[in-house]
C-alpha positions in Angstrom: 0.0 0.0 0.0 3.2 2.0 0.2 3.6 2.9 -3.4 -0.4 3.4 -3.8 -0.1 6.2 -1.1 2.3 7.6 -3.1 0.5 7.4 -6.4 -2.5 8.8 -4.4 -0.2 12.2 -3.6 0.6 12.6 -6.7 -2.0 11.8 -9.3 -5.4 12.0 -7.6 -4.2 15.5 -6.2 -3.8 16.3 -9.8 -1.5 19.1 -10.1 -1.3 19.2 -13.5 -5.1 19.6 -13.6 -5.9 23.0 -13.0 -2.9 24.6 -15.3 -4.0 22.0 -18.6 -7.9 23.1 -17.7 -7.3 26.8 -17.8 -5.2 26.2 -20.9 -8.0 24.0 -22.6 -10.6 27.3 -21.7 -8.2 29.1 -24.4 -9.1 32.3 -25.7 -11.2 34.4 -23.2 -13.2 37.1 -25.0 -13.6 39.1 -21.2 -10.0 39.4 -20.9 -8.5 42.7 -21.2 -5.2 41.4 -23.1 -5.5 41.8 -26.5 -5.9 39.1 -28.7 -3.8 38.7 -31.5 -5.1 36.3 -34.7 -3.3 35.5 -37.7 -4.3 32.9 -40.3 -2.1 31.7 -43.6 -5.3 32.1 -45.5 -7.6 34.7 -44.7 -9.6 36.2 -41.6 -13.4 36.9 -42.7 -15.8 39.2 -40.7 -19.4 38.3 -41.9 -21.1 41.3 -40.3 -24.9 39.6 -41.6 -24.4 36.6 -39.6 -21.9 38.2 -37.1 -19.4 36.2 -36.9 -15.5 36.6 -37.5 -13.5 33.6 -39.2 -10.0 32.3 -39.6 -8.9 30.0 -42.1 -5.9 28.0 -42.7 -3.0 27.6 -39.7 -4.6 29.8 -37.7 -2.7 31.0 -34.5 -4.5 33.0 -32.3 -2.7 34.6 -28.9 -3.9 36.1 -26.0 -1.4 36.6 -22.7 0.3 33.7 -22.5 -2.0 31.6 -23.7 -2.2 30.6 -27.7 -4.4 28.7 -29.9 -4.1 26.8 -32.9 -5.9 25.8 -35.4 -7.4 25.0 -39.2 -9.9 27.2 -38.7 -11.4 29.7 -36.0 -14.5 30.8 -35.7 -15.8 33.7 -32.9 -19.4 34.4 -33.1 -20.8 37.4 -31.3 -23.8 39.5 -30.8 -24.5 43.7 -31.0 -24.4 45.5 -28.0 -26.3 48.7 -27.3 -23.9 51.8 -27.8 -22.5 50.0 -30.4 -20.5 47.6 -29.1 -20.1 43.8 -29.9 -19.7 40.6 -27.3 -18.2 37.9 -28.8 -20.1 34.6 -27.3 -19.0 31.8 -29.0 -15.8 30.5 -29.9 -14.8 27.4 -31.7 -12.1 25.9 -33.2 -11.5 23.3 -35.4 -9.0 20.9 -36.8 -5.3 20.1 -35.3 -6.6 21.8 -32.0 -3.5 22.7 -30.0 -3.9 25.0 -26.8 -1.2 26.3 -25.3 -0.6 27.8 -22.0 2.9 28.4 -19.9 2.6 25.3 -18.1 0.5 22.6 -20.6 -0.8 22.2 -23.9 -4.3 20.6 -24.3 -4.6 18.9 -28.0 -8.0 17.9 -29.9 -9.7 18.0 -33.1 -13.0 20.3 -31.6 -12.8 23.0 -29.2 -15.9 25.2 -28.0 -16.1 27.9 -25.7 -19.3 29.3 -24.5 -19.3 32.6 -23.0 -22.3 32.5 -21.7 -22.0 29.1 -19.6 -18.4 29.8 -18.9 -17.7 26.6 -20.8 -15.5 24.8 -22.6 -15.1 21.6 -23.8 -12.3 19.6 -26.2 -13.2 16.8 -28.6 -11.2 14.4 -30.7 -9.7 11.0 -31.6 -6.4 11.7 -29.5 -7.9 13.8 -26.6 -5.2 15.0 -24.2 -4.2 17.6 -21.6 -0.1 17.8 -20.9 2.6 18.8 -18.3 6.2 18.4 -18.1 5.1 15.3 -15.7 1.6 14.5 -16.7 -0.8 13.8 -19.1 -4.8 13.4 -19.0 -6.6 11.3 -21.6 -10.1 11.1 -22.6 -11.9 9.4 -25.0 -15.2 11.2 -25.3 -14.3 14.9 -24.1 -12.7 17.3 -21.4 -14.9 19.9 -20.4 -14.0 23.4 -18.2 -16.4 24.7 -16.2 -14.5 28.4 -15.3 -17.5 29.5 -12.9 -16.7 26.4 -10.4 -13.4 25.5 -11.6 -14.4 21.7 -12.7 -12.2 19.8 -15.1 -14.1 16.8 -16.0 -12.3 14.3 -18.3 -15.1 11.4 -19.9 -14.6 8.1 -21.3 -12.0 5.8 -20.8 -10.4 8.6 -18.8 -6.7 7.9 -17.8 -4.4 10.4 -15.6 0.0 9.0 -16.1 2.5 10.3 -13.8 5.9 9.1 -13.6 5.2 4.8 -14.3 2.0 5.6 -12.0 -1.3 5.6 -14.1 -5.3 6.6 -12.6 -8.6 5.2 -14.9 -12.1 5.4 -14.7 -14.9 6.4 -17.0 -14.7 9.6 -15.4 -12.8 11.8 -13.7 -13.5 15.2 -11.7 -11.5 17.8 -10.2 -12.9 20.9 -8.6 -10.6 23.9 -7.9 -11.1 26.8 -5.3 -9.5 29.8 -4.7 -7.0 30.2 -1.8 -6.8 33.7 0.2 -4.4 34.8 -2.7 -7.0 34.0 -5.5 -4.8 31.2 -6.7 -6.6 28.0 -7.6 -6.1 25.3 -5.7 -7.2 21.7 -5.8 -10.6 21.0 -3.9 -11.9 17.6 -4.4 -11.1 14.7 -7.0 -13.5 11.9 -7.7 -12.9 9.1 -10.1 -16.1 7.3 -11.1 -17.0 3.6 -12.2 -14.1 1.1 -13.0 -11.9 2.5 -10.9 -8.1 1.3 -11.5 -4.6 2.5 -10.4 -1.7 1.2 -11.5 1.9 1.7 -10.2 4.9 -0.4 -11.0 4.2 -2.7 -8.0 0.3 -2.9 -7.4 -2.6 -2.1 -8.6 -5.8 -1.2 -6.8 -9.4 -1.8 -8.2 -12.6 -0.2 -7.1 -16.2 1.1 -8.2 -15.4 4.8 -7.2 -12.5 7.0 -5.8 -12.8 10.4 -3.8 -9.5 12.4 -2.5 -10.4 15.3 -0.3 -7.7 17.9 -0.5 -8.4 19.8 3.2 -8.7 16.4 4.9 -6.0 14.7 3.0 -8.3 11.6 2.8 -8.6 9.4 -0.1 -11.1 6.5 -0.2 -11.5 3.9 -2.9 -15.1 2.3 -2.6 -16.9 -0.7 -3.7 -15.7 -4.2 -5.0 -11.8 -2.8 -4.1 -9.1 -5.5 -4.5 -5.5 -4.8 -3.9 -2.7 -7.1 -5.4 0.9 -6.8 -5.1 2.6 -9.7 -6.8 1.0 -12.8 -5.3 -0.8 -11.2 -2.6 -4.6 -10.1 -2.7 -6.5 -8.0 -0.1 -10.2 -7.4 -0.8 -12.9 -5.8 0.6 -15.3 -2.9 -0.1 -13.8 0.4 0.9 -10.2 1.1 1.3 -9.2 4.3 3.1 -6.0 6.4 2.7 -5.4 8.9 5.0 -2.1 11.4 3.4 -1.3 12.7 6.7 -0.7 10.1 8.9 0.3 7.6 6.3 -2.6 5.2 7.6 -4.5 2.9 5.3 -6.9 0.7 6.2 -9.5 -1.7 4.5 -13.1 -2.3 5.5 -15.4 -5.4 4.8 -18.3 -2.9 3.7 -18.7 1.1 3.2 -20.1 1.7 7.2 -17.3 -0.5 8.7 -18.9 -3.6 9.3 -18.4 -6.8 7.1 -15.1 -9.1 6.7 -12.3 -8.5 4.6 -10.4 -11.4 2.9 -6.6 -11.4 2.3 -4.3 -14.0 0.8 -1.0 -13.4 1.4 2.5 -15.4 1.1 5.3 -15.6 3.1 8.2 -13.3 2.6 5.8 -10.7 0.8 5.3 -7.2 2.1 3.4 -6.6 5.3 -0.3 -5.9 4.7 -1.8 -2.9 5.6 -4.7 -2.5 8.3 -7.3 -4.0 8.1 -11.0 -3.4 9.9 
């Protein structure tokens, strides 16, 4: 349970997360940095159907955040004294978003002003860091209001040999005293699996609390390190003390089962 601890620190608190989420929300249309866009083709502004358009290896850069793409479209709407608020955005084609500390890549981005969404689509779905990546199969989505990343189908988080999967995974950011975001909550929902080079732990659904430190894997959870199996229905990881323990059902009671062979590593707690 050593090394699961470990993988628990570091991928289910998810610190690449929140950098590769505010990089896949792109270009924000609110911001007060200009926005630069250029385009090897040409840049269209359709003032019937009011919308701008970029074709052909477009780059478009705001702060130091940059999008690319085959084509970029910003739809927006008339404002009274004259104004215009763009409230729309999508782009499509060789999707690259690129912030300082991630790139998020796709075939399909959108970002809706009005919801304070955006979400990424494509066959090779990914959010990056120097020491992370973030996988989905069906689509990452940004929520900017509550600061949710939510990566869907066959989503998979890699760090360093260590590697989180589940249908779905959630992270939900807050901001601290010093309006930085930090890491709230993490859940990882049906077919839970993590992987590290020596175990891997199975499980219905995961939760890691950031203020609490507390991780807990629940349902069907099965633990096997080379020969050795521990099974039960919720295991519970607390970061802090460096305690685990395994319960026979989710309110304590119940029996866990264990196989275990001589000369293997000492099994954690069990209750």
């Amino acid at each position: 349970m050593k090394r699961a601890k470990q993988l628990l620190l570091t991928i289910l608190t998810a610190s690449c997360l929140y950098p590769a989420a505010a990089g896949a929300q792109g270009i924000n249309p609110d911001s007060k940095k200009p926005l630069e866009i250029t385009a090897q083709e040409s840049l269209e502004w359709n003032r019937t159907e009011k919308f701008f358009k970029a074709r052909k290896t477009v780059i478009a850069k705001q702060g130091e955040t940059t999008l690319k793409a085959d084509t970029l479209t910003a739809k927006y709407r008339d404002e009274k004294g004259g104004g215009m608020k763009i409230y729309r955005i999508e782009a499509d084609g060789h999707v690259i978003i690129e912030s300082a500390a991630s790139k998020a890549y796709g075939d399909h981005a959108v970002y809706t002003v009005d919801d304070g969404l955006a979400v990424l689509k494509g066959k090779n779905l990914r959010l990056t860091a120097p020491d992370q990546t973030v996988t989905a199969r069906d689509r990452i989505e940004y929520r900017v209001a509550n600061g949710k990343l939510d990566a869907i189908g066959n989503a998979v988080a890699m760090r360093e040999g260590d590697k989180l999967e589940a249908d779905r995974i959630s992270a939900i950011f807050t901001k601290d005293s010093k309006g930085k975001r930090t890491l709230k909550q993490l859940d990882a929902k049906n077919n839970v699996k993590i992987t590290t080079p020596t175990e891997v732990l199975t499980g219905d659904n995961g939760t890691y609390q950031a203020d609490t430190s507390l991780a807990e894997i629940i349902g069907n959870v099965k633990i096997t390190r080379g020969p050795n199996i521990l099974e039960g229905e919720k295991a519970q990881l607390d970061l802090k003390t460096n305690i685990s323990k395994m319960f026979g059902s989710a309110d304590g009671n119940g029996r866990v089962r264990g196989v275990f062979y001589p000369g293997s590593e000492t099994p954690p707690a069990t209750e």
